[in-house]
Each structure stands twice: as structure tokens, then as C-alpha cells.
N, C-alpha and C positions, 0 to 999 in steps of 0.2 A: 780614390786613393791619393789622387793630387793632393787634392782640396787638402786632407788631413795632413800631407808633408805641408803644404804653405803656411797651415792654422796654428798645427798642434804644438809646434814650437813657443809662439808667441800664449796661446794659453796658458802652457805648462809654466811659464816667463813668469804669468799674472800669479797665478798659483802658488810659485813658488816664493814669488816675491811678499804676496800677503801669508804665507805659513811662515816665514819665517824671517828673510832682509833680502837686501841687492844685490848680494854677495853668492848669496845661495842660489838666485835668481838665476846670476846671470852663467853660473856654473850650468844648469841644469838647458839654459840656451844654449851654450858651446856644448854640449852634449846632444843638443834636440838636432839643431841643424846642420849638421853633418849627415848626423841620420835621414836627415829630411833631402836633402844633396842625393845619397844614396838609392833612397826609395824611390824619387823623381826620377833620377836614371834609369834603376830595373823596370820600372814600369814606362817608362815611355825610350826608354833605347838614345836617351838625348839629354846632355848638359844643359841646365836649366843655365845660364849666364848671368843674368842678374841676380839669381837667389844664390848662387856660386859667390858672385864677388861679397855679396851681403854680408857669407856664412864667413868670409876670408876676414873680411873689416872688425866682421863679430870678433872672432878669435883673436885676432890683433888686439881690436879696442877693450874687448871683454880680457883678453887675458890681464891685460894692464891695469883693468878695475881691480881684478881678484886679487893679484900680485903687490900691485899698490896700495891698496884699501881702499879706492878713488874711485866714487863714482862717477866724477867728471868726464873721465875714458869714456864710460858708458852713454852719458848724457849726448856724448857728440857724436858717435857713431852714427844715428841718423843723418845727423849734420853731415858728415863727412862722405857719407855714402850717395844722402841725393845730390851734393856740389860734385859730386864723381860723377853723375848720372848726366846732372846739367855740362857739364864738360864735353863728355862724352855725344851727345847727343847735337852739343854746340859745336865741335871740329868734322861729327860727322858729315856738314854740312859742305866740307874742303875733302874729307877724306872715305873714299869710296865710292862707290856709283852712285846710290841713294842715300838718305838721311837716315838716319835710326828710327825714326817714327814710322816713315813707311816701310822700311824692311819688318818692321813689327807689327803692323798692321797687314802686312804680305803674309804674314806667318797664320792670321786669324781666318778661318775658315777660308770661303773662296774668296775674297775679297782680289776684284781686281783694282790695285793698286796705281796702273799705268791709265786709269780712265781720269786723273786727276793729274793737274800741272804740274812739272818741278818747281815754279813759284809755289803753290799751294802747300805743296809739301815743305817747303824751306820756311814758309810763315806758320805753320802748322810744329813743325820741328821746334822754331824759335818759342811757340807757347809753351812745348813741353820743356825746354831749358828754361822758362821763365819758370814754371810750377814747380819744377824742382830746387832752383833757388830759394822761391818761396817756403818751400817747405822746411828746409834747412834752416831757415832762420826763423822761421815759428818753432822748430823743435826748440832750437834756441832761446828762443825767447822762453817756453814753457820753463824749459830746463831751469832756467835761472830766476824764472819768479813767481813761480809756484814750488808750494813745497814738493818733496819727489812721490808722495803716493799719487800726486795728481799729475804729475808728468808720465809717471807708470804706465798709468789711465790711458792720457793723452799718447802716450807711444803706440800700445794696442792696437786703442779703438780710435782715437782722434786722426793721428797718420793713415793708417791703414783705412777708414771710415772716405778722409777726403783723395785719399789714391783713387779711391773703388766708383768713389763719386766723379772726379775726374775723368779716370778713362770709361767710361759710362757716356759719360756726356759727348769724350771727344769720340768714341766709337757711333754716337748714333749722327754726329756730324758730320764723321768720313765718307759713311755710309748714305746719306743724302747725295753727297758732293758724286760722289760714285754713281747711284742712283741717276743722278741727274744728266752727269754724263756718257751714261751709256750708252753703246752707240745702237740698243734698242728701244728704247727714248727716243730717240735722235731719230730714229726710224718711223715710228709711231708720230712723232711731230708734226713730219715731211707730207 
């Protein structure tokens, strides 16, 4: 039921954008993820946070599309939402006990999080502020120099495609480093 609040929004996006413009698109997204907000909650008892702030940027940058005639609102809101992420993730590293990556990675099954260094985590943190930089300025870039059915595209499947590939990769790297220092390894060594 997750899965379908995170997906179904950005489907219906694609859908509606090829039935008919960007307009109507992005109407039918400010309608989807809210919904999606909702369902997330009933079924798991807990505020999704980053699909929360997404849905907030949505409504803001999206209404502005609709309002204004402008896609350009639209075009940035990814922009604007991963430089919010890089931000976030980048003061985390002054503000709080741990960094955002490992409080996020603490949230993933049982992963013990403390078998890895606060160095580790602070240069692990800084990748994930680099990526979401990144990201924002390749939406960017699409945005502006491709035509928009191909940015559409690339919104979907290209962002969402290299998120998934991302933490994919960084998930089975934590999970070594983890691995490696547990202190039943460590036992096993001895």
C-alpha cells in the first residue's frame, strides 16, 4: 500500500500529462499527493517527512504553474526540493545528535547504526548532500534543454530511476561497513 502512495502519484502525473498538457498534469499531482500523504499515515501510524515536504513544494510550485500558466514553477520544484534535502542533510551535520543519513539508515530495518564512526557517517552524509546537489542541477539542466515531454520523462523515470540506484548502492555499502564492524566479526576474528 506504500509503494502505491509513493508511485501512483507520479504515474497518474505521466498520464495525465500525455492525455492531455502540464497544466492538467500537475493539477491531478496536487490532488494525488496529498492523498498519498494520507494513505502513508493510515497505514503506517507516521508522517512520511520528506514525501510531506515534497507534497508542500508540490502545492506551492505547482500551484504557481497552474495559476500562472508557467511551467517553469514546475520545472524547479525538483530543484528546489533536493537543494532543500542537500541543506538539510548538510547542517545536519552541526545540528543534532547524528546526521540525517544515519538517522535514516537507523530507521531501515535492524541496522545498527553505532557500529560505524561519526567520521564515517559525516563523509557518508556529505555524499548524500553532494547527490542531491547534483540532482537539482541535472533537473535543471533537462528542464532547460530538452523539450518538456522529455523532461516529463526524465522527472518520472530519470530522477526517481537514479534516487533508487543511489540508495541501493549506498544501502549495501553501509551494510558492509556495518558488517564489518560488528563486534561478532570482531569476535570471530580474535
Amino acid at each position: 500500500m506504500l509503494f502505491l502512495a509513493d508511485f501512483l502519484p507520479l504515474i497518474l502525473f505521466l498520464a495525465a500529462y500525455f492525455y492531455k498538457d502540464i497544466y492538467f498534469a500537475v493539477i491531478i499531482l496536487m490532488i494525488a499527493m496529498p492523498l498519498g500523504v494520507l494513505i502513508k499515515y493510515f497505514v503506517s501510524k507516521k508522517i512520511d517527512r520528506i514525501y510531506l515536504w515534497s507534497t508542500i513544494f508540490l502545492l506551492v510550485l505547482g500551484g504557481a504553474t497552474v495559476y500562472l500558466r508557467n511551467p517553469a514553477f514546475l520545472y524547479w520544484k525538483p530543484t528546489a526540493f533536493y537543494w532543500a534535502l542537500a541543506l538539510a542533510f548538510f547542517l545536519s551535520q552541526w545540528i543534532g545528535e547524528k546526521p540525517l543519513v544515519q538517522k535514516f539508515f537507523g530507521l531501515v530495518g535492524e541496522l545498527k547504526t553505532d557500529h560505524m564512526s561519526p567520521e564515517q557517517w559525516r563523509k557518508l552524509n556529505f555524499v548524500w548532500v553532494v547527490f542531491f546537489l547534483s540532482l537539482g542541477l541535472l533537473n535543471i539542466y533537462v528542464a532547460y534543454n530538452f523539450d518538456e515531454p522529455d523532461w516529463v520523462r526524465f522527472k518520472v523515470f530519470g530522477l526517481l530511476g537514479l534516487t533508487l540506484i543511489f540508495m541501493t548502492a549506498q544501502t549495501f555499502w553501509v551494510v558492509s561497513k556495518i558488517d564489518k564492524a560488528s563486534p561478532e566479526n570482531n569476535d570471530l576474528e580474535k
